[in-house]
C-alpha positions as CSV (number, residue, x, y, z in Angstrom):
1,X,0.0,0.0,0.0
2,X,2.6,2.6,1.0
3,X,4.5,1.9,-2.0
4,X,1.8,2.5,-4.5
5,X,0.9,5.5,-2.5
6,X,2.4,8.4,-5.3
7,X,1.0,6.9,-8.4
8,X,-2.1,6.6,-6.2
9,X,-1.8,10.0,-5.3
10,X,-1.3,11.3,-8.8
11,X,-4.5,9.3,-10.0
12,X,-6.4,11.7,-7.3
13,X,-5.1,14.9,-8.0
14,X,-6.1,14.2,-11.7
15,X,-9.5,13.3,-10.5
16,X,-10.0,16.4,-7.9
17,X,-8.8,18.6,-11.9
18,X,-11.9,17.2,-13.0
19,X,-14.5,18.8,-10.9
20,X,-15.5,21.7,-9.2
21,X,-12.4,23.9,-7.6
22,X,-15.0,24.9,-5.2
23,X,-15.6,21.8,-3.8
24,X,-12.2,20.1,-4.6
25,X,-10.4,22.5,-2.7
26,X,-8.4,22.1,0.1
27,X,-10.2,22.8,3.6
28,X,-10.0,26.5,4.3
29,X,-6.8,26.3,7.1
30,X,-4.0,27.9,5.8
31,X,-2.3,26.8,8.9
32,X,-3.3,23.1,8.5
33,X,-4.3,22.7,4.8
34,X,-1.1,20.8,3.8
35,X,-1.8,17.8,6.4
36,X,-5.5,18.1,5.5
37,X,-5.0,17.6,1.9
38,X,-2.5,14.9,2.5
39,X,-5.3,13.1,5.3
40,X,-8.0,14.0,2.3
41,X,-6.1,11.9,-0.4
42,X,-4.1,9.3,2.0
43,X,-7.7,8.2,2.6
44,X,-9.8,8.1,-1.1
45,X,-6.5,6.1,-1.9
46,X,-6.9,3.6,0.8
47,X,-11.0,3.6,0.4
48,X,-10.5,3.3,-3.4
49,X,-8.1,0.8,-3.0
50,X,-10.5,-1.3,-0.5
51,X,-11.0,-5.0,-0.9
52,X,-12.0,-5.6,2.4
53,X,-9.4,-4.7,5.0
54,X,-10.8,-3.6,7.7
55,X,-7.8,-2.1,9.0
56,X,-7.9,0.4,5.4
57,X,-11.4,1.7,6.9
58,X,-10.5,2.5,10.0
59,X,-7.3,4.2,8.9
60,X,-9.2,5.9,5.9
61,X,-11.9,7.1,8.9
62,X,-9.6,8.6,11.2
63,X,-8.0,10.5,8.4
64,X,-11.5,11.8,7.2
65,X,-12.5,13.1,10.9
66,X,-9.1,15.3,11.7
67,X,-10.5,16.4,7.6
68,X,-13.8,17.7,8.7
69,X,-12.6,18.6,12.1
70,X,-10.3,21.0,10.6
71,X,-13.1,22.3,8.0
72,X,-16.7,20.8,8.6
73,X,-18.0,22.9,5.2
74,X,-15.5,20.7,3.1
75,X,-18.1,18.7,1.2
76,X,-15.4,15.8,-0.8
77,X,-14.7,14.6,2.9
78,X,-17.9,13.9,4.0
79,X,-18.7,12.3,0.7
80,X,-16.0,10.0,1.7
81,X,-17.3,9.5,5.0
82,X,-20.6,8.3,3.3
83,X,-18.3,6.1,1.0
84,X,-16.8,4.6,4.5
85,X,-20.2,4.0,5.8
86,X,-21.2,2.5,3.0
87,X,-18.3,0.2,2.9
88,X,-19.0,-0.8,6.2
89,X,-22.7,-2.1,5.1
90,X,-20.5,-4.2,2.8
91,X,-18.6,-6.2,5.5
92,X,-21.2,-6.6,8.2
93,X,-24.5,-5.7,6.8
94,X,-25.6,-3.6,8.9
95,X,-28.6,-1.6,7.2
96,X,-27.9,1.6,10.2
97,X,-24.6,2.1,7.8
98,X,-26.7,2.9,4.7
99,X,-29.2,5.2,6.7
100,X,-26.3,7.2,8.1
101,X,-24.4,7.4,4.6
102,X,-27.6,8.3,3.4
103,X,-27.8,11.4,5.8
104,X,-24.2,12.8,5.0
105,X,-25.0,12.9,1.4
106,X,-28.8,14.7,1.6
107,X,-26.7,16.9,3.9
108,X,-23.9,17.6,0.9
109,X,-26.3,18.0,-1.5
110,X,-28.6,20.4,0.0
111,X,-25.6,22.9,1.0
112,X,-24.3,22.5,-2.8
113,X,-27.1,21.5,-5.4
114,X,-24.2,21.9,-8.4
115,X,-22.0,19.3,-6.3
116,X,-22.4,16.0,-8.5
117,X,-20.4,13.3,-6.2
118,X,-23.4,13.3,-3.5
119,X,-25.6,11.9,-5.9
120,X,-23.6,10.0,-8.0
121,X,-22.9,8.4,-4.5
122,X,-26.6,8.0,-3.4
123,X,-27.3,6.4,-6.5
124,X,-25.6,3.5,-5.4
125,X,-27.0,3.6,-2.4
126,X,-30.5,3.5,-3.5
127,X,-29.6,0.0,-5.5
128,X,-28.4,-1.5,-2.3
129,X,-31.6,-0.5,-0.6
130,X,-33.5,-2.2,-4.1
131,X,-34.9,1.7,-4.4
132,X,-34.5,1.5,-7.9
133,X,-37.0,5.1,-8.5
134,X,-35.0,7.1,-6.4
135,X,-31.6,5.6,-7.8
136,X,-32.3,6.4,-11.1
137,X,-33.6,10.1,-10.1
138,X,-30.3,10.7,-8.4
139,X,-28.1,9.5,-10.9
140,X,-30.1,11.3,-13.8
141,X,-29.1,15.0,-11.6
142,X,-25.6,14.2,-11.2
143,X,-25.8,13.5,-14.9
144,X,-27.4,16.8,-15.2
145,X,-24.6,18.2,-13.2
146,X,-22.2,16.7,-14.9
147,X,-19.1,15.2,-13.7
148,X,-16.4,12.9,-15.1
149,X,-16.8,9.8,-12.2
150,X,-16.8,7.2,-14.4
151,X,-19.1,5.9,-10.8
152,X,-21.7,7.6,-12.4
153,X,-22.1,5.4,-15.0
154,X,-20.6,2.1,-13.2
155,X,-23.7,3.3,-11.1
156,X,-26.1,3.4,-13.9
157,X,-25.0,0.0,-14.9
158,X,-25.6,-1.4,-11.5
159,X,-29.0,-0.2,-11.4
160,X,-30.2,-1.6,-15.2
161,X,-28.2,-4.7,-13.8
162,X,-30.3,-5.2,-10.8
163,X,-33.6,-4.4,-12.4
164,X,-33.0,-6.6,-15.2
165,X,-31.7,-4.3,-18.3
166,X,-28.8,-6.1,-19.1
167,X,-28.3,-4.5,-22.9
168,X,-28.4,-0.7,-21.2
169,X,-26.2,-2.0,-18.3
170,X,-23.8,-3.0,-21.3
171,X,-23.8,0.2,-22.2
172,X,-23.2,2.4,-19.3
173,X,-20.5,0.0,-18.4
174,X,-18.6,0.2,-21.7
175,X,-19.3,4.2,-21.6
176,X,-17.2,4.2,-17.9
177,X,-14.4,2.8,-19.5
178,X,-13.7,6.0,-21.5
179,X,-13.5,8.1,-18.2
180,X,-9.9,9.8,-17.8
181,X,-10.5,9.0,-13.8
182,X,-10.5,5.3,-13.8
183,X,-8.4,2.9,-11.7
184,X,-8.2,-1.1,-10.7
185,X,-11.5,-0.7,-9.1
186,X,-13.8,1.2,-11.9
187,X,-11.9,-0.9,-14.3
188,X,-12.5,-4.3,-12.8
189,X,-16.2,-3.4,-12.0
190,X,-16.6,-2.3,-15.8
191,X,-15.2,-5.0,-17.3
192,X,-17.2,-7.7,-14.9
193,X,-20.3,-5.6,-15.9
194,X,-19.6,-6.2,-19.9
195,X,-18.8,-9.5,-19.7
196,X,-22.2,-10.8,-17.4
197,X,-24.2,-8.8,-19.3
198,X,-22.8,-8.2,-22.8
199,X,-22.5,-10.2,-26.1
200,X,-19.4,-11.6,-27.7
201,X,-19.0,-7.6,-29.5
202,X,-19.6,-5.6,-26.3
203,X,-17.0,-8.4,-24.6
204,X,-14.1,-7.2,-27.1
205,X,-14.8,-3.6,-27.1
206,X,-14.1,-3.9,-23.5
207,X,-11.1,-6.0,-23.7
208,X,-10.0,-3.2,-26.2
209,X,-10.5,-0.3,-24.3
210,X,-8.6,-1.8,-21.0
211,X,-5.9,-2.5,-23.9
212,X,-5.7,0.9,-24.7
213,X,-5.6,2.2,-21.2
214,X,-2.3,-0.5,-20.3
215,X,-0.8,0.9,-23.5
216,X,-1.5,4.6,-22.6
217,X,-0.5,5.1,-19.1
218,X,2.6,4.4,-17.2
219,X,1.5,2.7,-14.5
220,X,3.2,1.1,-11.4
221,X,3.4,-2.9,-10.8
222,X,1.4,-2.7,-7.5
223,X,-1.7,-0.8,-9.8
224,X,-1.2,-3.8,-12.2
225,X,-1.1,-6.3,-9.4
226,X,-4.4,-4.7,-8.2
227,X,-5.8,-4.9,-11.0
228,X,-5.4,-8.0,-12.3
229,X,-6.4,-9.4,-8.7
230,X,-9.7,-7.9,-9.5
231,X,-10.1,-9.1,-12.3
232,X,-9.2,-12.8,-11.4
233,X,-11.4,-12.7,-8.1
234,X,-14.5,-11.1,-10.2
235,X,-14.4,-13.3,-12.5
236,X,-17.6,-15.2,-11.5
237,X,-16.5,-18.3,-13.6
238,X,-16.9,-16.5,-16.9
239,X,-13.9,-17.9,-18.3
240,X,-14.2,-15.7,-21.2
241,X,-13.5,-13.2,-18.7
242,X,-10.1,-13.8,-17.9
243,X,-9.1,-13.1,-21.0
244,X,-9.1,-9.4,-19.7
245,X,-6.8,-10.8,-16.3
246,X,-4.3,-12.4,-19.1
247,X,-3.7,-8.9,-20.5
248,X,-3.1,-7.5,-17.6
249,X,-0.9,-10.0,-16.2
250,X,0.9,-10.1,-20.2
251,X,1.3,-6.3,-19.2
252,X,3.1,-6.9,-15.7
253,X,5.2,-9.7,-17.2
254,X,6.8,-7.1,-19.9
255,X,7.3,-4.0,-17.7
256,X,8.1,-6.4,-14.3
257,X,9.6,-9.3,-15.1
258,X,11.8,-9.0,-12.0
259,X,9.5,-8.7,-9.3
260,X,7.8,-10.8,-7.3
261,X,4.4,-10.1,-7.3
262,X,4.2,-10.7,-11.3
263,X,4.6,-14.4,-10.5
264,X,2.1,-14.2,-7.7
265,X,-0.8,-12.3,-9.9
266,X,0.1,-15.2,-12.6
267,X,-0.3,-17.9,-10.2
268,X,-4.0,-16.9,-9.5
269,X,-4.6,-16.4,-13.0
270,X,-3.5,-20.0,-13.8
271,X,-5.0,-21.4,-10.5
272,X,-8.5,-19.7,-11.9
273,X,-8.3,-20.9,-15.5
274,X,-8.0,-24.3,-13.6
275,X,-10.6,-24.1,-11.4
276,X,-13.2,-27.5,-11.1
277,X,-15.5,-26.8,-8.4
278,X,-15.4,-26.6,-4.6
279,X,-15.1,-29.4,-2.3
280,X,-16.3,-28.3,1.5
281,X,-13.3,-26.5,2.6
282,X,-10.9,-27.4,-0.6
283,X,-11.0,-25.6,-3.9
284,X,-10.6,-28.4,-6.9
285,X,-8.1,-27.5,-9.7
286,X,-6.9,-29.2,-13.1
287,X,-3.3,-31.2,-11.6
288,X,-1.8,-29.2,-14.3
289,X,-3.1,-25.9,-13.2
290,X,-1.8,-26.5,-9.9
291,X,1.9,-27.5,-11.1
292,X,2.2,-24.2,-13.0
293,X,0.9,-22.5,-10.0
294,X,3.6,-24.2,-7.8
295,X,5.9,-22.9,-10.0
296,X,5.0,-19.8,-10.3
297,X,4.8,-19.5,-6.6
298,X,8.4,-21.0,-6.2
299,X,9.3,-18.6,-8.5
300,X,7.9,-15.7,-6.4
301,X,9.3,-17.1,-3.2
302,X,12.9,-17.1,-4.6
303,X,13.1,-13.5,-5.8
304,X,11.6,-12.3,-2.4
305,X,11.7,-15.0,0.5
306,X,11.0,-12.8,2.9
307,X,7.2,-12.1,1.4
308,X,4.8,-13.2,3.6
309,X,1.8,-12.6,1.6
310,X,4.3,-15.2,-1.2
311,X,4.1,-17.8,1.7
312,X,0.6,-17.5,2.4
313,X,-0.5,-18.4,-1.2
314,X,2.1,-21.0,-1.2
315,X,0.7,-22.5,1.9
316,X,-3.2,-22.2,0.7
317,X,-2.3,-23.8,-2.9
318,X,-0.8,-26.7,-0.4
319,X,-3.7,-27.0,0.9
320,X,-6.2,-27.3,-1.8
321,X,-3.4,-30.0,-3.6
322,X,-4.2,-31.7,0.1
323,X,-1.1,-31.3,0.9
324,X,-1.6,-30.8,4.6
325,X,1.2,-30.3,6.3
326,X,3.3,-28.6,3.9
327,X,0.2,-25.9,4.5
328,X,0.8,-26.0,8.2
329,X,5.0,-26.2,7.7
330,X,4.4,-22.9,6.6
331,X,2.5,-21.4,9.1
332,X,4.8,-22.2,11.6
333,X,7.3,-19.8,10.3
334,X,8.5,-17.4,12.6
335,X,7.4,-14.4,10.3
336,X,3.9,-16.0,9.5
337,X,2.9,-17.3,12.8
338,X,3.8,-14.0,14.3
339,X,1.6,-12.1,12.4
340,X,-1.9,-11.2,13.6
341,X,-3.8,-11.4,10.5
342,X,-7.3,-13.3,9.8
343,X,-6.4,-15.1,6.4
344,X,-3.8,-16.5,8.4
345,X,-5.8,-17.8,11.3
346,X,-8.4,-18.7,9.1
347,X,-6.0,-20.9,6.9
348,X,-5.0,-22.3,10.0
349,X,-8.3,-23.2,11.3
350,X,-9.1,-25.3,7.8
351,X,-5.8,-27.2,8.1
352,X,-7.1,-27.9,11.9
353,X,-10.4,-29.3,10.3
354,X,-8.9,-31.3,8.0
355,X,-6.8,-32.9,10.6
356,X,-10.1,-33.5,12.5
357,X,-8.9,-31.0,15.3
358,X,-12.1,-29.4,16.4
359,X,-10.9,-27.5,19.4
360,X,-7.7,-26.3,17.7
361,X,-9.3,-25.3,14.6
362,X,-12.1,-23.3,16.9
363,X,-9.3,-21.3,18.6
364,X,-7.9,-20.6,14.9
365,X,-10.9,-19.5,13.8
366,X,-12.0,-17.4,16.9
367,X,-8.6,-15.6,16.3
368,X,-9.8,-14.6,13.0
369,X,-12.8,-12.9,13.9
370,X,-10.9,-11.4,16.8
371,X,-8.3,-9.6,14.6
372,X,-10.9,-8.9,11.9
373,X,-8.5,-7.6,9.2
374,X,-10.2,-8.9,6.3
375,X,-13.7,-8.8,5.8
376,X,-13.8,-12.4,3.7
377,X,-12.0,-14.4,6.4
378,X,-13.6,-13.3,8.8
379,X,-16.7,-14.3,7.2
380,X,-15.0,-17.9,6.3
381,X,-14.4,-18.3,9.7
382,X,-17.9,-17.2,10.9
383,X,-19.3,-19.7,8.8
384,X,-16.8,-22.6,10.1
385,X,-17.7,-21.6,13.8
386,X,-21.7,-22.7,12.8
387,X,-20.2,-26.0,12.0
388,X,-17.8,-26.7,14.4
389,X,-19.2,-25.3,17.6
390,X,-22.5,-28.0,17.5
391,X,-19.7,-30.1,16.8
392,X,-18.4,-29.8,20.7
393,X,-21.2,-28.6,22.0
394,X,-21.6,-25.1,22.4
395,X,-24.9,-25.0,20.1
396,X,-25.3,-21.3,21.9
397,X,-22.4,-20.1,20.2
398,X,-23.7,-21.7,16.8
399,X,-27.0,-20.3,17.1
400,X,-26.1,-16.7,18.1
401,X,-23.5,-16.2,14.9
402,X,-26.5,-16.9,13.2
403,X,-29.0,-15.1,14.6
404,X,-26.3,-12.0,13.9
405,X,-26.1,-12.5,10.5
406,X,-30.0,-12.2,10.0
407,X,-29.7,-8.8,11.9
408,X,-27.2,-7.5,10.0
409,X,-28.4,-9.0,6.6
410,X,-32.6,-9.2,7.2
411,X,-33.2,-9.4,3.7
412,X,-30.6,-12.3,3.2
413,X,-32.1,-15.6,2.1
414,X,-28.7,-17.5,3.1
415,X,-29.0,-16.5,6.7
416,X,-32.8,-17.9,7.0
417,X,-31.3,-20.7,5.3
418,X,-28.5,-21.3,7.0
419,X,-30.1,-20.9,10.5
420,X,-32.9,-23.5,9.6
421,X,-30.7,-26.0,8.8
422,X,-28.7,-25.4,11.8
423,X,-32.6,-25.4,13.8
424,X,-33.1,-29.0,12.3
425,X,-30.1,-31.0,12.7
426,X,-28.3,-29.3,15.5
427,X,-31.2,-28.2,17.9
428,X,-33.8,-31.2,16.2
429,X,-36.6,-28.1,16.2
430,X,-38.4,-29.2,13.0
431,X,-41.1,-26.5,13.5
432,X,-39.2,-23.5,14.0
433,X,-36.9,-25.3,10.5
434,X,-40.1,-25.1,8.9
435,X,-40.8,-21.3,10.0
436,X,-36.8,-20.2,8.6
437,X,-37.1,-22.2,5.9
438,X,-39.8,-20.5,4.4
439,X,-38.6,-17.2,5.2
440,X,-35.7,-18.0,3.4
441,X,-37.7,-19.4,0.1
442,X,-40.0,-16.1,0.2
443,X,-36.8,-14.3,-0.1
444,X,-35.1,-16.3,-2.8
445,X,-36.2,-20.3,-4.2
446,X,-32.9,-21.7,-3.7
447,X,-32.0,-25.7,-3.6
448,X,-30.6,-25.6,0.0
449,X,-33.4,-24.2,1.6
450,X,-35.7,-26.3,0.0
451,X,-34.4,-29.4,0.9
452,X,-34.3,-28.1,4.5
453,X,-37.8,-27.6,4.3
454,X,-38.5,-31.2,2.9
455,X,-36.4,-32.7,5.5
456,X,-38.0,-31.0,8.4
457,X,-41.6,-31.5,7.4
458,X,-40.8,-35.3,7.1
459,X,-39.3,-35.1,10.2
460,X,-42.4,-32.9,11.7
461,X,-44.4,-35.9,9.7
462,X,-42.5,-39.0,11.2
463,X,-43.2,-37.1,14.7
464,X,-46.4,-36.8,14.3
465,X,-47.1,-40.5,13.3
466,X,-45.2,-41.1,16.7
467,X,-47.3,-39.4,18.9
468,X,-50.8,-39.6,17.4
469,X,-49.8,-43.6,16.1
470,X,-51.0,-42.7,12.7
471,X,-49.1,-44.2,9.6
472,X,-48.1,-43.1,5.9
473,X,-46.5,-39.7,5.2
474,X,-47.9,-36.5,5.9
475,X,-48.5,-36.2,1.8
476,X,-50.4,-32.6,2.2
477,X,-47.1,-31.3,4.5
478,X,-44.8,-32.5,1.9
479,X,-46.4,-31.4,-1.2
480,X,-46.7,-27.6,-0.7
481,X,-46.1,-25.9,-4.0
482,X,-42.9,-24.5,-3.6
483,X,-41.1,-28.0,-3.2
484,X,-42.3,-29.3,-6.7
């Protein structure tokens, strides 16, 4: 992150050029206005370059406060703050998020109607809310306003998305990738856009574009790197799609053949255009994938041994070749097992599960959650705890991870789902199954919760033949519509 931080920089000074100078000045301090500045961008550079760190939205936050302390009237900063809010929604779903973001940016656009970045901003945060009227009204005035945020059509193309529009979502999508503000994120999200949405002639326009943006820019290895993770991890199993992570990659190979992290971002590539299926905790890849992974990764490891984040791939591709305890071997490196990190702890805790090392791999995941530095493992290891902990006992634990994540996430048809089938097997309550279940199916028809449903209104069926001495199958309980 630190070393990236100039060309970052640079990408946001070009981006304040674009807009307003009223509103993209610095705050008004003359005595303070160099550190505010530097607190301004430091933070859209670590928000922008979010993928889940929790630790780069705490830092990005307690830059933006000493920002609005200094100058409360300095409208960019509270945008970000909304931004920050809103990324928070993203890692714990926790609707409150949205209504505060919400209020910063009614509050920037009512002190500046001609300020486009509130609603370009709100737009998106009407689609999360499934307020597809008021997105599109809010989008259409920052379009009014105009503004070069190639969000603001990124935005657009969420919302046609989401409502089903898939030819206009095309469209905006392509149109962000002309902006002169992109960068890895409004790239990636573009290009994902074209290529679940578009045809085979919207697919290659995109490819084109992000080849002329590669060939036009002089642009650092760690951008690359960050983009072509993107790409590879937003891939959605479009194969087609990685197409746009090869060029990328291609691109890092020629200007970086010396550094590490090209060998890294290749490995993923490979590992992805080898990618079966997934196994519980193992990912399944082609043998051959794999072996040009491992080599790749040796590769890596050679020119920098002292890369951590090198060792940690390493040790995950062990584990997914079910290589155990060259996985673990790693772990126990001084350097690794030092760190405090949850992809770390959560790697950990699966290598305890595979060894069948329930308490271990509890403590492993527990440490996860505890450190909470990224957002997915922490979630991985969430989702382990609901396994393990009925597992050993401690079906109170189970149940309240659950009953979290249908707080946070009340509109999530996983969560009903996930804490019916925990009601039926691990607390053997068929009827309140039944009642989750079909919260979770009026949400979204999905296999899992269906077959949770069928198993606990046999089970409801057998228990009632038990106590009433009754015999064949409860056909009417089993037959409801939405299990044919």
């Amino acid at each position: 992150m630190q070393s990236r931080s100039l060309l970052q920089l640079s990408l946001l000074l070009l981006l304040l050029s674009g807009c307003s100078t009223q509103k993209e000045a610095t705050p008004s301090s003359a005595k303070s206005r160099a550190t505010s500045q530097a607190n301004y961008l430091e933070a859209r550079s670590l928000l922008d370059s979010w993928q889940g760190e929790l630790s780069f939205l705490s830092a990005a936050k307690e830059k933006l406060d000493l920002v609005v302390a200094d100058d409360p009237d300095f409208l960019p900063a509270r945008v970000e703050l909304a931004r920050y809010r809103i990324m928070l929604y993203a890692s714990f779903r926790d609707p409150e998020q949205l209504n505060v973001a919400l209020q910063l940016l009614q509050s920037c656009a009512q002190k500046d109607r001609t300020y486009a970045k509130p609603y370009v901003l709100m737009g998106h945060l009407y689609v999360l809310r499934r307020q597809f009227g008021e997105s599109q009204q809010a989008l259409e005035r920052a379009e009014a306003i105009g503004t070069d945020d190639p969000w603001l059509n990124l935005n657009f193309a969420d919302l046609y998305e989401q409502s089903g529009q898939p030819r206009q979502a095309t469209t905006r999508a392509l149109a962000a990738l002309q902006s002169d503000a992109l960068y890895p994120k409004t790239i990636a999200a573009a290009i994902t856009t074209v290529f679940k949405n578009g045809d085979a002639v919207a697919q290659q326009e995109a490819v084109n574009s992000l080849a002329q943006y590669l060939n036009s820019r002089d642009l650092s290895r760690e951008v690359l790197v960050e983009l072509a993770d993107r790409l590879v991890r937003g891939w959605g199993g479009r194969r087609n799609q990685l197409v746009a992570a090869a060029i990328v990659v291609d691109k890092l190979g020629s200007d970086y053949p010396e550094y590490s992290g090209t060998y890294v971002a290749a490995a993923k590539l490979v590992l992805q255009t080898g990618y079966k299926r997934q196994s519980g905790a193992y990912s399944i890849y082609d043998r051959k994938a794999l072996k040009a992974a491992d080599e790749l990764l040796d590769k890596a490891l050679q020119m920098d041994p002292g890369n951590v984040d090198v060792r940690l791939e390493i040790a995950n591709l062990h584990f997914n070749s079910k290589k155990i305890d060259a996985a673990a071997d790693i772990l126990t490196d001084p350097a690794v097992a030092a760190m405090e990190d949850s992809r770390i702890y959560a790697l950990r805790g699966r290598i305890y599960q595979a060894q069948y090392k329930n308490i271990e791999a509890i403590a492993a995941y527990e440490n996860a959650v505890r450190v909470a530095t990224h957002t997915k493992a922490v979630a991985e290891a969430e989702t382990a705890l609901t396994i393990i902990y009925p597992r050993v006992g401690r079906l109170d634990d189970a149940e309240a991870i659950h009953l979290r994540a249908i707080a946070m996430a009340p509109n999530n048809a996983w969560a009903y789902g996930n804490y019916a089938a925990f009601l039926l097997h691990s607390r053997k309550d068929p009827e309140q199954a039944i009642a989750y279940a079909e919260k979770a199916l009026a949400i979204m028809n999905y296999g899992l919760a269906r077959q949770t449903l069928a198993e606990a209104l046999q089970v409801q069926a057998a228990q009632a033949r038990r106590r009433e001495g009754a015999t064949g199958l409860n056909q009417e309980a089993i037959s409801r519509s939405y299990l044919q």
